[in-house]
N, CA and C of each residue as an Amber inpcrd file, in Angstrom:
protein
   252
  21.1000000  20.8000000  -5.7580000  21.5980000  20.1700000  -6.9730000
  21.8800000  18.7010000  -6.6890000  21.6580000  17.7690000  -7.5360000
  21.5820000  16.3920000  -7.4470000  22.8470000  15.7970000  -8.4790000
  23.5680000  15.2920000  -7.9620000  24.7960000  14.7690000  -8.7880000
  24.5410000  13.5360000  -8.6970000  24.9630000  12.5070000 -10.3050000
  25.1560000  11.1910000 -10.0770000  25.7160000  10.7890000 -11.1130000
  26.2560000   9.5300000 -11.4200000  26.6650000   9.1480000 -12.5120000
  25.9770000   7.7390000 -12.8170000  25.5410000   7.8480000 -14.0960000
  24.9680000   6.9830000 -14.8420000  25.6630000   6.0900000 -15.9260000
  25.6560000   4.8500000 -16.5040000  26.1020000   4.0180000 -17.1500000
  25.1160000   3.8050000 -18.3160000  25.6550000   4.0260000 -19.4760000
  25.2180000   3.7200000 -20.7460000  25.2640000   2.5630000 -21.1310000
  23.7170000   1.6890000 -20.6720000  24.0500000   0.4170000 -21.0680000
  22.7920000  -0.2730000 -21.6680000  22.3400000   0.2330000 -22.1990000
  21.2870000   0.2030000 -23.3090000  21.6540000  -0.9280000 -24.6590000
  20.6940000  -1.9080000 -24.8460000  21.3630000  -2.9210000 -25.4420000
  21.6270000  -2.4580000 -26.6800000  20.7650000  -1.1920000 -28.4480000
  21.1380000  -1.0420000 -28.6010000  22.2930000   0.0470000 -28.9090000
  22.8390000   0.3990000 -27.7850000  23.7340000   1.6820000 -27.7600000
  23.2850000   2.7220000 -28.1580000  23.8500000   3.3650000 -28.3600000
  23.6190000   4.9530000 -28.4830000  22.4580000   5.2960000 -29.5660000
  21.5790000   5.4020000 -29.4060000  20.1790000   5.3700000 -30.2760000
  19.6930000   6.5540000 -30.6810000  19.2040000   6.9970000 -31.6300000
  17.5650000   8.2610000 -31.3270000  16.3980000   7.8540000 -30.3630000
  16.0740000   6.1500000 -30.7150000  14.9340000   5.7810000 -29.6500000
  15.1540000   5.9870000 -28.0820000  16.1870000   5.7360000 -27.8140000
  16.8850000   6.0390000 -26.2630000  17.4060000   7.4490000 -25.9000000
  17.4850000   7.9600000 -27.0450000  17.6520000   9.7510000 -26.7750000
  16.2100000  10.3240000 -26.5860000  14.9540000  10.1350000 -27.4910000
  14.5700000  10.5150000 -27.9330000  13.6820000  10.6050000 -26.1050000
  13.8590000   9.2860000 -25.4700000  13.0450000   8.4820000 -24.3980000
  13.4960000   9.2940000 -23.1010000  14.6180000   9.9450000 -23.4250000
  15.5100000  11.0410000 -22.1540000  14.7640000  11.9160000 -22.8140000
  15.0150000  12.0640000 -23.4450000  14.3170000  13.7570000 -23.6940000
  12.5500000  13.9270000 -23.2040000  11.4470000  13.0730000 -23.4600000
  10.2120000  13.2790000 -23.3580000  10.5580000  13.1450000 -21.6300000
  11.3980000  12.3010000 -21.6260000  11.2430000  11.9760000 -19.3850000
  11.4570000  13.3920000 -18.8490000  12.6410000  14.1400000 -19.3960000
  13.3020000  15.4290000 -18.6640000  12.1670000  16.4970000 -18.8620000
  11.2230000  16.7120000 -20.1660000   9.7360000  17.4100000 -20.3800000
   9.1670000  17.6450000 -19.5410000   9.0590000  16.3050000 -18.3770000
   7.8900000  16.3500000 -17.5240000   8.5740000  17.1910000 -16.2190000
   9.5290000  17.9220000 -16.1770000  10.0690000  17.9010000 -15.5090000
  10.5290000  19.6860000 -15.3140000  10.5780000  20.3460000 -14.2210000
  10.9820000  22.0760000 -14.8900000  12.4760000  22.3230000 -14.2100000
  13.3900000  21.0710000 -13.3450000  14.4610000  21.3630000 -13.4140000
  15.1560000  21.1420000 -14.2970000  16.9400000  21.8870000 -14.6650000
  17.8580000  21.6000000 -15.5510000  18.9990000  20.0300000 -15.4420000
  18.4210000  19.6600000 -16.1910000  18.9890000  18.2840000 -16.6290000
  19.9360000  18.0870000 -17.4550000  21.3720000  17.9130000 -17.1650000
  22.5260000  17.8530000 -17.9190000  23.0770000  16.7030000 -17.9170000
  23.6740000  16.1490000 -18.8850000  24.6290000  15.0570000 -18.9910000
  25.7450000  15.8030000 -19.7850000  27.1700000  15.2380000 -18.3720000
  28.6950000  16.2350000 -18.8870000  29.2840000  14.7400000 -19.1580000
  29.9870000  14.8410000 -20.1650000  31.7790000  13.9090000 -20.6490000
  33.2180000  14.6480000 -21.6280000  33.2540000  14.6720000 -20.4010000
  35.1720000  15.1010000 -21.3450000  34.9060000  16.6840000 -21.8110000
  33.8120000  17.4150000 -20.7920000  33.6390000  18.7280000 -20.8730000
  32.7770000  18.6560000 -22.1080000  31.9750000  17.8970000 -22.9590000
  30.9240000  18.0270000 -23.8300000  29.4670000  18.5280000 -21.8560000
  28.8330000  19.1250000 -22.9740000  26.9950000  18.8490000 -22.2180000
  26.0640000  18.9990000 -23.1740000  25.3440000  17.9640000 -22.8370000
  23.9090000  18.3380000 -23.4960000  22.3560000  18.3170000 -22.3440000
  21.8880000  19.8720000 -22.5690000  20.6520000  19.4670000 -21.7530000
  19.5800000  19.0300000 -22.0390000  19.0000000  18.2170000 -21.4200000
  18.2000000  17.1070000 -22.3710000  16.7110000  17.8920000 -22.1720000
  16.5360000  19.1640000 -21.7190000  15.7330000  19.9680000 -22.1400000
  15.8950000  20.5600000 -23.5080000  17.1790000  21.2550000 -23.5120000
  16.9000000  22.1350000 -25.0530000  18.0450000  21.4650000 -25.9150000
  18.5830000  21.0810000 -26.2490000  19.9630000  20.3160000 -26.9630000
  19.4970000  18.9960000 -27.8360000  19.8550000  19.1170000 -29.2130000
  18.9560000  18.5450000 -29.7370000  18.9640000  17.1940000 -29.5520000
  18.5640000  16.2610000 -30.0950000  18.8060000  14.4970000 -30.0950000
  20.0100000  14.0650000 -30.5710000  20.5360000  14.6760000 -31.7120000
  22.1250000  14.1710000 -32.1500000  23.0730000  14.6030000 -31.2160000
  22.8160000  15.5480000 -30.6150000  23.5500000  16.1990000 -29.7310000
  23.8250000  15.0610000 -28.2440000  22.5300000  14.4230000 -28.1960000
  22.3520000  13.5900000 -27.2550000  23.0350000  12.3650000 -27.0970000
  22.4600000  11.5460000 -28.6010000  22.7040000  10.4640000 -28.7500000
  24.4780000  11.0050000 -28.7050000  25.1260000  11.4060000 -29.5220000
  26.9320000  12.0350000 -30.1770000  27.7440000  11.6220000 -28.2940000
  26.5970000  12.0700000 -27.5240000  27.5610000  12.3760000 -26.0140000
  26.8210000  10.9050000 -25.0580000  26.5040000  10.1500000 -25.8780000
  25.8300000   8.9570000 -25.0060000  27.1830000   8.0080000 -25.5780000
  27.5340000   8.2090000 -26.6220000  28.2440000   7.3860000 -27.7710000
  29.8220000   7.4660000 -27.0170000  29.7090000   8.7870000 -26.8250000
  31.3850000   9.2650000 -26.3080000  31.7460000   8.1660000 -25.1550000
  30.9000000   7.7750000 -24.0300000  31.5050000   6.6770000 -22.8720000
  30.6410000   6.1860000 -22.7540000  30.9420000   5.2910000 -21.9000000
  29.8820000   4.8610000 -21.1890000  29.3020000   5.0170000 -19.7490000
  30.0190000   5.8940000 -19.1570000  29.0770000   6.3310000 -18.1460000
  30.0490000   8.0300000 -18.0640000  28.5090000   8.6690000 -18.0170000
  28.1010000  10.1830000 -18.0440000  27.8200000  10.7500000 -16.1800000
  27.8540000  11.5450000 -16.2840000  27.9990000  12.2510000 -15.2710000
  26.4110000  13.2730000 -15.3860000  25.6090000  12.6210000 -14.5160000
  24.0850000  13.9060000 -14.5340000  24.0540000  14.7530000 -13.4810000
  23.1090000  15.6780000 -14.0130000  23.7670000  17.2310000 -13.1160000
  22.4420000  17.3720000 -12.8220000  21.2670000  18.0440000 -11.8950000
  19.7920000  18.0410000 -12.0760000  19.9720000  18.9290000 -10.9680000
  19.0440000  19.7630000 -11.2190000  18.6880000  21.4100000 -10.1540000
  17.7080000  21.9050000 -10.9460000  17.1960000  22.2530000  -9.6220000
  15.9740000  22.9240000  -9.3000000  14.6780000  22.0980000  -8.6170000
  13.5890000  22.6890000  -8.7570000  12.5550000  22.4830000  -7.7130000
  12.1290000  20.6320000  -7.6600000  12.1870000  20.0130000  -9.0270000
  11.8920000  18.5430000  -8.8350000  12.9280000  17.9910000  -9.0400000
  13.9350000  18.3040000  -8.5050000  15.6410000  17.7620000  -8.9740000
  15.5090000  16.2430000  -8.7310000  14.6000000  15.8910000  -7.1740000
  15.2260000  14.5700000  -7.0670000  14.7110000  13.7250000  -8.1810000
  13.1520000  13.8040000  -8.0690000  11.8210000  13.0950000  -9.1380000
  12.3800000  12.9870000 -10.7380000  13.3000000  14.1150000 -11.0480000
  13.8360000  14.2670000 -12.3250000  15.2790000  13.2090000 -12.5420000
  15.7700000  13.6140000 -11.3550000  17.1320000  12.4640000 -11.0900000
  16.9490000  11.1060000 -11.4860000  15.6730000  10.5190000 -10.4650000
  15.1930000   9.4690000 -10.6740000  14.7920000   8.8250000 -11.8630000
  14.1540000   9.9850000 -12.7020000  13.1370000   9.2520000 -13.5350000
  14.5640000   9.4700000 -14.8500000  15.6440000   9.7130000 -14.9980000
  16.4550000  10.1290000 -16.0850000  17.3160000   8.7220000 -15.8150000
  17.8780000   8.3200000 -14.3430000  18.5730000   7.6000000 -14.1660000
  17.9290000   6.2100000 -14.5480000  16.5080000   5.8460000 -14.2890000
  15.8200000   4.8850000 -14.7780000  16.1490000   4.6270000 -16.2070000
  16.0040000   5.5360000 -16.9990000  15.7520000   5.5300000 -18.0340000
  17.0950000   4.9000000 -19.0830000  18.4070000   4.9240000 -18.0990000
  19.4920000   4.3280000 -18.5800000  19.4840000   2.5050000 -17.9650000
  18.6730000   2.1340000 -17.1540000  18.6160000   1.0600000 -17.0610000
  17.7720000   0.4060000 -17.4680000  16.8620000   0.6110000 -17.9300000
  15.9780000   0.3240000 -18.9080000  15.0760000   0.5660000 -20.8070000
């Protein structure tokens, strides 16, 4: 299991386009991908986009959870995706 914490810093904040951009990245991917805050989760496999964007909105930096077989490749490519 791969733990890290990520910073929500996306210029414009909490989006569908920036949810929408986690969600197709975590697709390519067959481990479980979570982002936890204040005991909310959404997995950015099955949990929908409002669900996403609602818990991107809550802080600014989230806590990602990633397990299983491409945990790190998935880590990587999710954590990118908040810095860009």
């Amino acid at each position: 299991m791969k733990l890290s914490k990520v910073t929500v810093a996306w210029r414009e904040g909490a989006h569908l386009r920036s949810a929408v951009k986690l969600v197709q990245r975590a697709a390519k991917f067959h481990s479980t991908i979570l982002l936890k805050c204040n005991g909310e989760i959404a997995d950015l496999r099955r949990s929908s986009i409002i669900t996403i964007v609602a818990l991107c909105a809550m802080a600014n930096v989230l806590d990602l959870e990633v397990a299983g077989d491409d945990e790190k490749d998935a880590a990587q490519s999710v954590e990118q995706a908040f810095h860009g």
